[in-house]
N, C-alpha and C positions, 0 to 999 in steps of 0.2 A: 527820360524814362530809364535809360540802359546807367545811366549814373546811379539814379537810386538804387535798382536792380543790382548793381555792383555793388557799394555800399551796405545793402540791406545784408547781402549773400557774406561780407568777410565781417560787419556785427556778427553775423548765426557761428559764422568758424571762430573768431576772437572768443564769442562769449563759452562757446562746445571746449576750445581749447586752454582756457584757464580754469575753466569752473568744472567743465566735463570727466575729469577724471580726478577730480578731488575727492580723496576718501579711498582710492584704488591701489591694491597691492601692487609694488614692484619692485626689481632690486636696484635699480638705479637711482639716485640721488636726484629726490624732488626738484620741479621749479617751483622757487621760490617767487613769488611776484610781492607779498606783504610778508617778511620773514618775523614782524611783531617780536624783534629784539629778542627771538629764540637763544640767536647767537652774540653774544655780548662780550666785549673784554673787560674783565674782572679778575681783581684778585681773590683766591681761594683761600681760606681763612688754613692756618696749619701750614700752609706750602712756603716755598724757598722764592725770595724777590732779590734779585740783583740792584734793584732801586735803591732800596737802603741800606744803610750802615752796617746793621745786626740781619742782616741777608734775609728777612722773614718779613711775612704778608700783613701778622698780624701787630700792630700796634700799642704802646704801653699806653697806659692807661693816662690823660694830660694831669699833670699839676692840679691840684685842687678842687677836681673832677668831682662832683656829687654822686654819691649815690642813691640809687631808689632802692627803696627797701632797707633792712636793718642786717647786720651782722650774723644775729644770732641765727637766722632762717639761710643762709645761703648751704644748707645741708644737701635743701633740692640740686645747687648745681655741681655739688662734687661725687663723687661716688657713693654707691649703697655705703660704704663701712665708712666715710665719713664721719666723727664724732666732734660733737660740739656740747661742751660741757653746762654753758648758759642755755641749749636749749631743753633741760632738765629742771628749768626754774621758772616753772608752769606759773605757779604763783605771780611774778614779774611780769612776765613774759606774754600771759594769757589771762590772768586774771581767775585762775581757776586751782582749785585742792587736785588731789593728786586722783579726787574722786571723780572730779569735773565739777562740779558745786564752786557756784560762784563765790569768791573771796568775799568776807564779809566787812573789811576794814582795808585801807593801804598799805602797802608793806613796806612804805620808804617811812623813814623817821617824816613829823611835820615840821615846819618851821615858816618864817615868812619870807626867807629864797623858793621856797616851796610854791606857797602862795601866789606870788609875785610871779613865776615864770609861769603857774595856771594860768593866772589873768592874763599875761600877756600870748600866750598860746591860744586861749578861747578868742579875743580879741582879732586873732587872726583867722583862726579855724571856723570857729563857732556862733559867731555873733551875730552874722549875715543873717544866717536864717534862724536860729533859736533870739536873738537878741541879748540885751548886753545885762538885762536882768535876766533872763533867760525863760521869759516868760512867752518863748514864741514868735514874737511879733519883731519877726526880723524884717530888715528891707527887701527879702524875696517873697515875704506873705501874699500884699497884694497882688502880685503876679499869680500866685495857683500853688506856691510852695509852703505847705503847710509844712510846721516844724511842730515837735512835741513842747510842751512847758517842764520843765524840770518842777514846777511848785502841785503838778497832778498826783494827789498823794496817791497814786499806782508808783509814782518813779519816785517819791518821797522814800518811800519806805524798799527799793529795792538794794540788792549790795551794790557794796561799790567794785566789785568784780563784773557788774553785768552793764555797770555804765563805760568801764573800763574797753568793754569784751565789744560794744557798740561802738564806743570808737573808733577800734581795730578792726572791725571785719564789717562797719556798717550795717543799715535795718532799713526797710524799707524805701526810699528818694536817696537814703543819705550814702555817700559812698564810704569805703573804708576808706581809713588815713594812717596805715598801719605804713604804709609806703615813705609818709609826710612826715611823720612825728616818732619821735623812740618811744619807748615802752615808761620809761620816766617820764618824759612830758606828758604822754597820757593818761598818770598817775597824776602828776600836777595840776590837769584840766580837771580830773575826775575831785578831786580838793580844791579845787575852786567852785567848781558846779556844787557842793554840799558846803559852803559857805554861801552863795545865790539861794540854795536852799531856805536854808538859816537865816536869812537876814528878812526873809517874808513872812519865818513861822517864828519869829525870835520872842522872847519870855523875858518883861522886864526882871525877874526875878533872878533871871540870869546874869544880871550886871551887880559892879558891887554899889554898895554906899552911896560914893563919892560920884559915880558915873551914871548914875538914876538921879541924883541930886544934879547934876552937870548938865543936863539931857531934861532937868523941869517935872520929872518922876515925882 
């Protein structure tokens, strides 16, 4: 009994004297019992290292380092008077007039490197969930991820500054990928998506001669 009695009585002080004055003013320098890596060795980004060579904490940047995000936007990390010349070329850059009205057409020349690097960028970006006609039915449908159809004449008929502008900053499920893709490649997807368009609403009258004679027209 006198053991318990012992036992019970330095639990009461153990527990009063760790927990008992936690939260109380004093000038003396807490016990720590769980200091939860308050206090840590670290280097402090800016500061002087004797470790290395260029005597400094902070580190260049490795060999062939990727970056997130694009060039033209790094204005956020340098000073207010930072200027960047490309970020005046809304157009490119945003998809939008000087108005904010979505661009109505792309503003890169077309060609079929054009083409060609669309398809391959949707391919990779896009095809998951819109699919590879672009009619939606990508391999995340069945799961609960509903994707838009690009053949909805809503998205038929919008510019191609607003499919552009969805890319970049995302719409609803879909995240942006303003991070993943430059501003050209996005134009690229965006001209591939209006050939996916095209190739659902296409007009034998649109082919010549030889190629409606070809095709059994």
């Amino acid at each position: 009994m006198r053991i318990f009695l012992a036992l019970y009585v330095f639990a009461i002080v153990a527990t009063v004297s760790i927990l008992g004055f936690r939260g109380s003013n004093s000038t003396k320098p807490p016990l720590e019992v769980f200091p939860d890596m308050d206090r840590q060795a670290r280097y402090k980004p800016q500061a002087e290292n004797e470790f290395f060579s260029d005597g400094r904490n902070d580190r260049p940047v490795p060999a062939k380092t990727v970056a997130r995000g694009n060039y033209f936007n790094q204005a956020e990390v340098f000073s207010a008077g930072f200027e960047d010349k490309t970020l005046g070329d809304t157009v490119l850059n945003q998809g939008k007039e000087a108005d904010g009205s979505f661009v109505k057409t792309l503003p890169l020349e077309v060609s079929h490197a054009l083409m060609a690097e669309g398809k391959a960028k949707y391919d990779i970006f896009c095809t998951v969930c819109h699919g590879a006609a672009g009619d939606g039915n990508g391999v995340t449908k069945p799961y609960g991820v509903l994707a838009a159809s690009y053949h909805d004449d809503r998205l038929r008929g919008v510019e191609d500054g607003y499919i552009f502008d969805v890319i970049t900053n995302g719409k609803g499920l879909m995240l942006p990928l303003d991070g993943s893709i430059s501003p050209e490649e996005r134009w690229a997807i965006v001209f591939y998506v209006r050939a996916l368009q095209r190739s659902q609403h296409a007009n034998a009258k649109d082919l010549s001669e030889a190629q409606r004679t070809e095709l059994g027209f």
